[in-house]
Kinemage of the C-alpha trace (Angstrom):
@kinemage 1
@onewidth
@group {chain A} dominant
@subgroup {mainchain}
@vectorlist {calphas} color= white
{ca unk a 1} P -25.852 -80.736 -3.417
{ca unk a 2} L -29.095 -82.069 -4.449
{ca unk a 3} L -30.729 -78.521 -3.719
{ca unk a 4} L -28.715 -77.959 -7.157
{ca unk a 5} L -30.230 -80.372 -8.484
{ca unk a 6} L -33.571 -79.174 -8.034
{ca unk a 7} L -33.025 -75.547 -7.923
{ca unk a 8} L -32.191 -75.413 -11.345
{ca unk a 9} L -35.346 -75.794 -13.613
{ca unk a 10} L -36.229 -72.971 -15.326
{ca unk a 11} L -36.779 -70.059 -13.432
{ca unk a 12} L -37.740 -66.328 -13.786
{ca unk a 13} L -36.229 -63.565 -12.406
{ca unk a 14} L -38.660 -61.379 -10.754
{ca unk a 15} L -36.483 -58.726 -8.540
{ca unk a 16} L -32.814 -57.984 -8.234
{ca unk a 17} L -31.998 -54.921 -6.361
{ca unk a 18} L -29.222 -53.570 -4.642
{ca unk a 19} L -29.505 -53.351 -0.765
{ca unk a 20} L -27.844 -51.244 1.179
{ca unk a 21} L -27.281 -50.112 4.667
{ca unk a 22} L -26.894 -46.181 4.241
{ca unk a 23} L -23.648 -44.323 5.601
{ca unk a 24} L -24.734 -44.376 9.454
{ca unk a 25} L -22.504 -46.841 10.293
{ca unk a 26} L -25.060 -48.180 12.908
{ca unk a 27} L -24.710 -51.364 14.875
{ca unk a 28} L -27.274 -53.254 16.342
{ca unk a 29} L -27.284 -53.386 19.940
{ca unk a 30} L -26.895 -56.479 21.788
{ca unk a 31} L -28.930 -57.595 24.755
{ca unk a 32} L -26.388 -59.639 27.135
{ca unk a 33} L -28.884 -61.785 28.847
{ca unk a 34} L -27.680 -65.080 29.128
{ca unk a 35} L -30.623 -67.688 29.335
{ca unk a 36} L -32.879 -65.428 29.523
{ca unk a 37} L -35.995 -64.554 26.592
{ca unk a 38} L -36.538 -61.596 24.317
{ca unk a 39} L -39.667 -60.707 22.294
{ca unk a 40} L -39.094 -60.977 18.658
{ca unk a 41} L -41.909 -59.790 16.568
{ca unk a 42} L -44.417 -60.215 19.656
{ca unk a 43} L -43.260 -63.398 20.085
{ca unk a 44} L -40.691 -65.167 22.985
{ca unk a 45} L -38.033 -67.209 21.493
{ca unk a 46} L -35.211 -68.293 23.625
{ca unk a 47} L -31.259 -67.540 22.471
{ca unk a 48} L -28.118 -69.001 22.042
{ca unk a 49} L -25.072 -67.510 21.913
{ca unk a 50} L -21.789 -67.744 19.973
{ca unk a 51} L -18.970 -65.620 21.727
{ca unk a 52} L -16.592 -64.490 19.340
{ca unk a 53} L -13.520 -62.826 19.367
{ca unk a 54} L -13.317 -58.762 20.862
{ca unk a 55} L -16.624 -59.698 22.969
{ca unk a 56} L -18.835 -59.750 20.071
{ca unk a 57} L -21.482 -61.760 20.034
{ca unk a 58} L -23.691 -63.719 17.382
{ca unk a 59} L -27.433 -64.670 19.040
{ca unk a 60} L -29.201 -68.055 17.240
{ca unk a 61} L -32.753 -68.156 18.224
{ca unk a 62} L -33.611 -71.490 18.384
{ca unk a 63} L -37.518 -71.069 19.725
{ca unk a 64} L -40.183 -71.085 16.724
{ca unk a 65} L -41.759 -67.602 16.236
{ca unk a 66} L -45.447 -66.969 15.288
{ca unk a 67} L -44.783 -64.017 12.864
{ca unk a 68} L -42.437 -64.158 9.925
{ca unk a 69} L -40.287 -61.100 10.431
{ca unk a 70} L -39.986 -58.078 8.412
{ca unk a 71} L -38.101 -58.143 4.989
{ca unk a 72} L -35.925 -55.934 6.613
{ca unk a 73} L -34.325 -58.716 8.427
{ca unk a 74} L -33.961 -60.726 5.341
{ca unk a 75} L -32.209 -59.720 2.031
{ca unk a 76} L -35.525 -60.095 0.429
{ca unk a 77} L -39.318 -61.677 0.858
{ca unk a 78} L -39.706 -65.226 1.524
{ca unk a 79} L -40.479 -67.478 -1.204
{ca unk a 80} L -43.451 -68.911 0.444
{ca unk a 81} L -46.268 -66.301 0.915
{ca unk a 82} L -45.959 -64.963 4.373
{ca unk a 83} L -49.702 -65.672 4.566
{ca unk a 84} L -48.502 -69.645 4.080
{ca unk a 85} L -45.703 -69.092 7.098
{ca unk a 86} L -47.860 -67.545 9.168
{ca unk a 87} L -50.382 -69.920 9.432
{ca unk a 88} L -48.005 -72.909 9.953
{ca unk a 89} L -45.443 -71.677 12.637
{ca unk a 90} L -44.243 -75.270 13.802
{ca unk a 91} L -44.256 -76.858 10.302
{ca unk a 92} L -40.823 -77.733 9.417
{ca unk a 93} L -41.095 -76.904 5.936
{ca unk a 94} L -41.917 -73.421 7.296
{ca unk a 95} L -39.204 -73.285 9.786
{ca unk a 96} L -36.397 -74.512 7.937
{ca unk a 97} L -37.485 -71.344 5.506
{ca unk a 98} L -37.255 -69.460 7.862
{ca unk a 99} L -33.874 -70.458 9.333
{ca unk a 100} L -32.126 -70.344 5.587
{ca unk a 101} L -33.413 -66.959 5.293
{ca unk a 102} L -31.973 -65.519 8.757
{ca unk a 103} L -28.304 -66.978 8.511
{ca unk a 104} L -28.125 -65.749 4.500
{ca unk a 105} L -28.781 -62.274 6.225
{ca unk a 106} L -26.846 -62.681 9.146
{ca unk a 107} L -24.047 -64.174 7.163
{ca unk a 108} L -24.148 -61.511 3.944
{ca unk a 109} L -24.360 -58.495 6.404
{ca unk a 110} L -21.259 -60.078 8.416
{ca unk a 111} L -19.661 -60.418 5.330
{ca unk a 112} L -20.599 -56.790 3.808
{ca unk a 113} L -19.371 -55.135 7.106
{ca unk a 114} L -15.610 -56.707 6.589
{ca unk a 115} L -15.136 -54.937 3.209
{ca unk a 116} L -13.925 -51.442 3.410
{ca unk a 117} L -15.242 -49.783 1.103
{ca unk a 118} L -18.707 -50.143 1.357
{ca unk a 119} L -18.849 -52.954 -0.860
{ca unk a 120} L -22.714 -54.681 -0.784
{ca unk a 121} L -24.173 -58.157 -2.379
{ca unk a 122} L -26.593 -58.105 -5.150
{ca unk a 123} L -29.677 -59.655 -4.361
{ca unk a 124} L -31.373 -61.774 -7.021
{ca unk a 125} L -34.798 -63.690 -6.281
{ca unk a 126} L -35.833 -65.700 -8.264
{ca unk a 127} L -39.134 -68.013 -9.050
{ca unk a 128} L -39.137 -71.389 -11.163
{ca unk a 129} L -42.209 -72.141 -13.153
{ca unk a 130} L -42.564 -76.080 -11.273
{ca unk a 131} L -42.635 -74.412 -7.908
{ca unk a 132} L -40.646 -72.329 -5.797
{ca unk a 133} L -38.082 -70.221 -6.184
{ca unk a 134} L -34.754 -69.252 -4.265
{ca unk a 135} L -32.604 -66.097 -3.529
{ca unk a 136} L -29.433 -65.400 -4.598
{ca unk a 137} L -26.575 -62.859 -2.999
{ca unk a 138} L -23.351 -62.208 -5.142
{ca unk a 139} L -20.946 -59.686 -3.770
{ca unk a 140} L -17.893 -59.413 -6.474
{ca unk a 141} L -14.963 -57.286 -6.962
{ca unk a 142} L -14.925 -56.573 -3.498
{ca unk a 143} L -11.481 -55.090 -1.822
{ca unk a 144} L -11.829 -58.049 0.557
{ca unk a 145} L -13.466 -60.910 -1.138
{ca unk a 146} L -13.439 -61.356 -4.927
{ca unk a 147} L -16.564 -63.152 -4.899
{ca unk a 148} L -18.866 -64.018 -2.667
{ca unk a 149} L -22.168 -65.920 -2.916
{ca unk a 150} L -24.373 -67.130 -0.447
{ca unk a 151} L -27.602 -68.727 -2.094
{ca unk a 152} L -31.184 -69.939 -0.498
{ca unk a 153} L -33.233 -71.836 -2.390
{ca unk a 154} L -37.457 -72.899 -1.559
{ca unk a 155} L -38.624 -75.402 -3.883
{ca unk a 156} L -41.037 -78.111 -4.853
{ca unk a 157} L -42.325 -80.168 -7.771
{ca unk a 158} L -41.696 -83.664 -8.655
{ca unk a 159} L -38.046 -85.110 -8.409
{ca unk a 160} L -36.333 -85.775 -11.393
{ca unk a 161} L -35.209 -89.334 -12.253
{ca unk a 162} L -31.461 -88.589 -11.708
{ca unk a 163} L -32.403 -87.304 -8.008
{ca unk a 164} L -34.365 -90.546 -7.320
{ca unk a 165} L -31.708 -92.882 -9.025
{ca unk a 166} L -29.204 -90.759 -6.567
{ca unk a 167} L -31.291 -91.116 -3.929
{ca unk a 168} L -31.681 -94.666 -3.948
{ca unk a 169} L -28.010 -94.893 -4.162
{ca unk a 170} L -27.751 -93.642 -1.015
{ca unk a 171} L -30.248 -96.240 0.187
{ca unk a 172} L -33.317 -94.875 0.275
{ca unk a 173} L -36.578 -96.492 -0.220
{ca unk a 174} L -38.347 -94.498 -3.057
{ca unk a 175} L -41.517 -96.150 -4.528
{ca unk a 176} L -42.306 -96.225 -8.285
{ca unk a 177} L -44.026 -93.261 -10.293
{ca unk a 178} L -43.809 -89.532 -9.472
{ca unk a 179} L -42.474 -88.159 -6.016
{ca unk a 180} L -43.761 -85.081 -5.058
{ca unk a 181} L -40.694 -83.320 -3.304
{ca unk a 182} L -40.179 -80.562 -0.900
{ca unk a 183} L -36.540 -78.880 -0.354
{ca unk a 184} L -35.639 -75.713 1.442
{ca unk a 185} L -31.665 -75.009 1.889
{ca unk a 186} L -28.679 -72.491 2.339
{ca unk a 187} L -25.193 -72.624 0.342
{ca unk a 188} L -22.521 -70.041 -0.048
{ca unk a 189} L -18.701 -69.892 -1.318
{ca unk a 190} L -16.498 -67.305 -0.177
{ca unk a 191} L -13.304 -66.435 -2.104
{ca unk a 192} L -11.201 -63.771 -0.490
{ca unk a 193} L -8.982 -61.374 -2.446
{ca unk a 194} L -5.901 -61.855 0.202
{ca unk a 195} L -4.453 -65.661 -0.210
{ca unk a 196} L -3.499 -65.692 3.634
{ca unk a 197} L -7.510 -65.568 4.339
{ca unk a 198} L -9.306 -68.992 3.450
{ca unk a 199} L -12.188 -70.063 1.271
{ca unk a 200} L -15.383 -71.376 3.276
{ca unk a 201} L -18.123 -73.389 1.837
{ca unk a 202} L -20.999 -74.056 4.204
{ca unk a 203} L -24.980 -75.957 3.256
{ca unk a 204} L -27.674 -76.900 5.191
{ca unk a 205} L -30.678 -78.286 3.961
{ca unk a 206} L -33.664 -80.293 4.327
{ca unk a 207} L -35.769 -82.479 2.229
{ca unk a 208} L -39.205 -84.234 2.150
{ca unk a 209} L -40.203 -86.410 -0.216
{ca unk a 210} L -44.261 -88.001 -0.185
{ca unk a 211} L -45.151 -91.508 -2.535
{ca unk a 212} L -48.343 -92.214 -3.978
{ca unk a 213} L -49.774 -93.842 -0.708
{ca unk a 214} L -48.971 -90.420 1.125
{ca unk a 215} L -46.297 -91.648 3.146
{ca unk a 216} L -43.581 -89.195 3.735
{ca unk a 217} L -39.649 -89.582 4.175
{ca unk a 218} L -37.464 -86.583 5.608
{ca unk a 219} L -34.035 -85.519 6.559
{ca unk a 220} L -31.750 -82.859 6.506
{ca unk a 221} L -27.991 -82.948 5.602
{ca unk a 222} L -25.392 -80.318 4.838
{ca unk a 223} L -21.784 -78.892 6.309
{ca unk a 224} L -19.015 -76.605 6.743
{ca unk a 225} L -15.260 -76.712 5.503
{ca unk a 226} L -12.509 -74.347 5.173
{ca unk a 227} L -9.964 -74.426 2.271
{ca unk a 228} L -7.003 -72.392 3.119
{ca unk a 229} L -4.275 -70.949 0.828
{ca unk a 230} L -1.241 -71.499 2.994
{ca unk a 231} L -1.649 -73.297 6.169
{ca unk a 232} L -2.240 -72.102 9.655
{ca unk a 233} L -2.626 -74.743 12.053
{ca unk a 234} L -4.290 -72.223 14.588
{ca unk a 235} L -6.921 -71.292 12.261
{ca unk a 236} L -7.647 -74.409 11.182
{ca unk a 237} L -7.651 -76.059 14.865
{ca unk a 238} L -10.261 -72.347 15.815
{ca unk a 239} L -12.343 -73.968 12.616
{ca unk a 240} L -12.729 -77.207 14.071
{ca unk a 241} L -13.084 -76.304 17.441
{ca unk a 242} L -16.019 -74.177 16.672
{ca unk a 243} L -17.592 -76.736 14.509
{ca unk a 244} L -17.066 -78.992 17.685
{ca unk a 245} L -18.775 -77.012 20.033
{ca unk a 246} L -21.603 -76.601 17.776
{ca unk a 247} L -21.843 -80.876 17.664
{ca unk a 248} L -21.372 -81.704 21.133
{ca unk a 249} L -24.457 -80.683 22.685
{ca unk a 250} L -26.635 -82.259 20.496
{ca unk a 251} L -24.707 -85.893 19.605
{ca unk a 252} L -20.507 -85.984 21.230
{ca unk a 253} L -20.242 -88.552 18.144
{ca unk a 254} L -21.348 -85.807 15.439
{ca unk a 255} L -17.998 -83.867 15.152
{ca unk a 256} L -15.836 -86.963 14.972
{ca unk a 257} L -18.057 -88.824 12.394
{ca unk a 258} L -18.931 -85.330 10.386
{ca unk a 259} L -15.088 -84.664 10.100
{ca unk a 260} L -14.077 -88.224 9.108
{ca unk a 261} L -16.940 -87.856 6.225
{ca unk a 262} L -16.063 -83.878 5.102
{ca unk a 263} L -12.554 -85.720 4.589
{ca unk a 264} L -13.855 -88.254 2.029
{ca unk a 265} L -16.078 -86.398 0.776
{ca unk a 266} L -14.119 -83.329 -0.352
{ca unk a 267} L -11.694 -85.321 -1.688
{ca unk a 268} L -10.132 -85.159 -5.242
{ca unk a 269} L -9.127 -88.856 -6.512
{ca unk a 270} L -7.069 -87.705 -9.639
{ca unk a 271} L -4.747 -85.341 -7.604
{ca unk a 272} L -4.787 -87.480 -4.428
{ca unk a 273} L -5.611 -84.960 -2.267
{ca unk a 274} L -8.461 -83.466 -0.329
{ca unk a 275} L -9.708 -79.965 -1.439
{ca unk a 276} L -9.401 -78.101 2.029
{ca unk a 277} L -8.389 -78.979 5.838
{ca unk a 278} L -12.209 -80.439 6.375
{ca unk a 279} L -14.817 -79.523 8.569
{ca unk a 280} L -18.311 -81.092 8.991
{ca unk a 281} L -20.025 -83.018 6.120
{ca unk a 282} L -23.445 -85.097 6.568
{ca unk a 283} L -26.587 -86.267 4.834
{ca unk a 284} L -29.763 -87.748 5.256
{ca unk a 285} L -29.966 -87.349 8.999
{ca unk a 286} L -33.386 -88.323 10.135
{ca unk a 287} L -33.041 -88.954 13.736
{ca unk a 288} L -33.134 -88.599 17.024
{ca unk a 289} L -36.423 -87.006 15.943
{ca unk a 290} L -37.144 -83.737 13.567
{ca unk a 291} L -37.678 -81.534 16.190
{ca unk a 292} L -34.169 -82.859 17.289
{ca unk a 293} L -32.115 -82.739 14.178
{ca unk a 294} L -33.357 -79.308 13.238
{ca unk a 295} L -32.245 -77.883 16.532
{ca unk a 296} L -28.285 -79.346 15.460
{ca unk a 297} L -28.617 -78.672 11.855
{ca unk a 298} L -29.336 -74.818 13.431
{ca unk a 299} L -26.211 -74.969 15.315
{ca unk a 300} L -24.100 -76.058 12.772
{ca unk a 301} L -25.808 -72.707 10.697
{ca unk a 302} L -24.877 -70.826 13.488
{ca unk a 303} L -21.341 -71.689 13.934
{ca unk a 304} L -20.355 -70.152 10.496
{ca unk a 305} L -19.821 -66.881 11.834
{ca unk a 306} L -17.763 -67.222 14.883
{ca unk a 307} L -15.887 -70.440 13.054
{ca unk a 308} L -15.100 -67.710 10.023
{ca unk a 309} L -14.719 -64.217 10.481
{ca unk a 310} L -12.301 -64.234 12.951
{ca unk a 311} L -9.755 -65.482 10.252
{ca unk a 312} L -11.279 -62.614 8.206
{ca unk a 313} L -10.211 -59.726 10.759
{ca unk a 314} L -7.019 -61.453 11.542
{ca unk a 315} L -5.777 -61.886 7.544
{ca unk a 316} L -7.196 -59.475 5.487
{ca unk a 317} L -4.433 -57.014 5.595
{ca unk a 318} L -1.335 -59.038 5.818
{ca unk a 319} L 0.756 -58.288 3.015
{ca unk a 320} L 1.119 -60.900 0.112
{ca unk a 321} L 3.095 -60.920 -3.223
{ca unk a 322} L 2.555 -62.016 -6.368
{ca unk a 323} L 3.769 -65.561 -5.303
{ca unk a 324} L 1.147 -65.779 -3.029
{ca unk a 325} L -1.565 -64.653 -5.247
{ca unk a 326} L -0.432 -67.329 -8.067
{ca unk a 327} L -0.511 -69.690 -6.229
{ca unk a 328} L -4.103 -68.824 -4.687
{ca unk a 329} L -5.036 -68.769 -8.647
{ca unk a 330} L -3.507 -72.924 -8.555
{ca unk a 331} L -5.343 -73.669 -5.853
{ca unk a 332} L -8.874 -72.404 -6.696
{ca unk a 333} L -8.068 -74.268 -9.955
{ca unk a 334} L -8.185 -77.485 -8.092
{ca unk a 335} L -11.477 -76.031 -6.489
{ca unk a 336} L -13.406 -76.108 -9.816
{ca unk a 337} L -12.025 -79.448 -10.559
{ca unk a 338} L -14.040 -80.683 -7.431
{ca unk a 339} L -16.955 -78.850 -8.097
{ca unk a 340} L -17.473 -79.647 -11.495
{ca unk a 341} L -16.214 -83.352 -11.612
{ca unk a 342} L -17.297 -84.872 -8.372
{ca unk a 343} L -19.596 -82.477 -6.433
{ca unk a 344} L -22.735 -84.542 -6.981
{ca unk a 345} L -25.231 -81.008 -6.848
{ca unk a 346} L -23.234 -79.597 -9.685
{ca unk a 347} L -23.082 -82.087 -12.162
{ca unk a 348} L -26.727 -83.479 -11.442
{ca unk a 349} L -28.000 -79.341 -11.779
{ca unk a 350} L -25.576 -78.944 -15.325
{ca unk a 351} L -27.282 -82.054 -16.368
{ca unk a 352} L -30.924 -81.100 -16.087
{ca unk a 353} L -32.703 -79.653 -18.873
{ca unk a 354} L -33.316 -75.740 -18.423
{ca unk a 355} L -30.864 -75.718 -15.592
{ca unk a 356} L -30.268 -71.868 -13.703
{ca unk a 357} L -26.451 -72.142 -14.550
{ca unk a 358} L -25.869 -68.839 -12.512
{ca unk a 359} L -27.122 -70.066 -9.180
{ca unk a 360} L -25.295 -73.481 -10.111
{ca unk a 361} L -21.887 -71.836 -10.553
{ca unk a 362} L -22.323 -69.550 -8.232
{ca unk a 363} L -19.226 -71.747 -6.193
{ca unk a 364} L -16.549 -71.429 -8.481
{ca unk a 365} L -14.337 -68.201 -7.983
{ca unk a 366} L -13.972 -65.095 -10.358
{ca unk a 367} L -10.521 -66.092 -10.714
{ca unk a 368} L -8.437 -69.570 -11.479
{ca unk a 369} L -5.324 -70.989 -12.616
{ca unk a 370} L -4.196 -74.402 -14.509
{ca unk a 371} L -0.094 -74.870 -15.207
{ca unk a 372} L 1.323 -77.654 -16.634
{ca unk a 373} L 2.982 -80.195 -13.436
{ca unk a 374} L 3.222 -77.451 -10.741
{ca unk a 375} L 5.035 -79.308 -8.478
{ca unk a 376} L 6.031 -76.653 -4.781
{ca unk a 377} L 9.489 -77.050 -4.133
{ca unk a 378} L 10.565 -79.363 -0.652
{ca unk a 379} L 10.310 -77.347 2.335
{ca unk a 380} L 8.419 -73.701 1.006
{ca unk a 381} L 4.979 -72.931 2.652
{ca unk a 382} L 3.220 -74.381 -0.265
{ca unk a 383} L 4.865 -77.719 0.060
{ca unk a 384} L 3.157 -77.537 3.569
{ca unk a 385} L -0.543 -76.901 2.472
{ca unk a 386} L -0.279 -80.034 -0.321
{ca unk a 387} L 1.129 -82.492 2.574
{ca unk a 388} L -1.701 -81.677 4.572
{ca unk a 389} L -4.061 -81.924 1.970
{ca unk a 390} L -2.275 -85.609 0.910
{ca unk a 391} L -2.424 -86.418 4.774
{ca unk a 392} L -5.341 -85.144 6.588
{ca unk a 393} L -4.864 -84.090 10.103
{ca unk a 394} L -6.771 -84.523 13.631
{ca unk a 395} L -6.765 -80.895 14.246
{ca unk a 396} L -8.140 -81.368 17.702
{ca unk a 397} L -6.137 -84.092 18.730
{ca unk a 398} L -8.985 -86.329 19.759
């Protein structure tokens, strides 16, 4: 949200390249040590672990490491010199870089391996003149998802007077004059080809902002939330429970609270109904500590994977018709009626002067669909999505 916002002065793109991973088909080997420590880059960081379905596993290190890894582990070099990284290994500006940049990797390779054909993103860095800069990863015209983008972005300047006016909306104390501003933060949309497999949107983020008298403010906010097609109450109910188990440890209150605001959030007032089946949605979280909150907000990061691509393998070859795939093309039409009436990042980042418009609508799909009063028929399997949607559920009965 207000990472668009600030992402999108004018910018400069210095490198776009296509990455690939060769024909090997190599996997990277997994060390099954539960609890115990691995050296990463000569340094010990300890790891978490997300089982996921077939045995597979997806490892979150959640220690702080001394050296900023190779660019071979990212989809391109950090925006902040590695020099700068280096030198401040338990700075949370420096951390939270370094976080965005290992789950867009993690997330775009995960992605990239599900496609069939060898399909890979484009990566496009990216530097803006005020300060800062940001990576983004399209894959499009993929034979499993149509588009895919999953965006980081590093930057820093002086907020714009919509983002404080927004800000102190929300409640927050801003003083008077310029506000030097920090903001580091990961965002992707996927839209798959097949309509049985659903969208996922997913941000994490965090912000500092300094006054005149030095005094700093910081928090982090962001989310995850699945929009499905048709509705599977077992996928959606695998969603949430992953989302769930990512929450718990760190706050039992998170996951109910999250949910209950990803329902208001996402939701659209003209068509009375929300845009998916929910997920996790927060903002300006600032507590227990920062040590604290970045540890959940890391989590949450981590739980994309295992809450996603198991829908992926189970849906991407069930057979559809072309009543499925209109009405995919209806609902991804409400989709860009969110995003570009209500989502607060959008229309803030199309408002500013000079605005990167391609990072900003990176969200909306490659393909949409408006017809005039499309109302499903009683009883069909799109009736069922839209009373959901009208109705949202308690998918894990709590």
């Amino acid at each position: 949200m207000i990472l668009k916002i600030l992402r999108s002065s004018p910018s400069r793109v210095i490198a776009r390249q296509m990455h690939s991973t060769g024909g090997s088909g190599r996997r990277t080997t997994v060390i099954r040590n539960i609890a115990g420590a691995v050296c990463i880059c000569g340094t010990t960081a300890t790891l978490a672990y997300h089982w996921l379905n077939r045995n597979e596993v997806q490892m979150a290190a959640v220690g702080s490491s001394h050296k900023f890894a190779s660019v071979s582990r990212y989809m391109a070099e950090p925006i902040t010199s590695r020099q700068v990284l280096d030198a401040n290994p338990t700075d949370m500006k420096c951390r939270m870089e370094e976080l965005v940049m290992r789950i867009q990797y993690n997330f775009c390779r995960s992605l990239e391996a599900e496609e069939n054909f060898g399909k890979k993103f484009l990566v496009d860095r990216w530097e803006r003149e005020e300060g800062g800069g940001g990576i983004t990863c399209v894959l499009q015209d993929g034979d499993v998802f149509e588009k895919a983008g999953v965006n980081i972005s590093v930057v820093h300047g002086n907020l714009p007077q919509g983002a404080i006016q927004q800000m102190r909306s929300r409640g927050k104390q801003l003083a008077e004059g310029e506000l030097p501003f920090f903001a580091v933060g990961v965002s992707a949309v996927i839209h798959p080809r097949n309509p049985m497999v659903p969208t996922i949107h997913f941000n994490y983020r965090y912000f500092e902002v300094t006054d005149s008298a030095g005094q700093k403010q910081w928090w982090f906010g962001g989310g995850t939330d699945l929009t499905p097609y048709y509705l599977n109450e077992k996928d959606a109910e695998h969603f949430h429970r992953t989302l769930k188990e990512a929450c718990d440890p760190h706050d039992p209150a998170y996951y109910p609270r999250f949910k209950e605001w990803c329902d208001k959030y996402f939701f659209i007032p003209h068509r009375n109904e929300s845009r998916g089946v929910g997920g996790i949605f927060f903002d300006d979280l600032d507590g227990p500590d920062a040590k604290q909150a970045f540890d959940f907000v890391s989590s949450c990061a981590h739980s994309v994977v295992p809450s996603y691509l198991p829908l992926v393998r189970q849906h991407k070859n069930d057979p559809y018709g072309d009543r499925q795939r209109q009405w995919q093309l209806l609902r991804r039409g409400r989709y860009v009626e969110f995003n570009l009436i209500y989502d607060r990042g959008t229309k803030f980042g199309l408002y500013t002067p000079g605005a990167r418009y391609e990072s900003i609508l990176m969200s909306l799909p490659l393909n949409a669909k408006w017809e005039y009063m499309n109302i499903p028929v009683e009883g069909t399997e799109e009736a069922a999505i839209i009373e959901v949607l009208q109705k949202p559920k308690n998918w894990l009965k709590l």
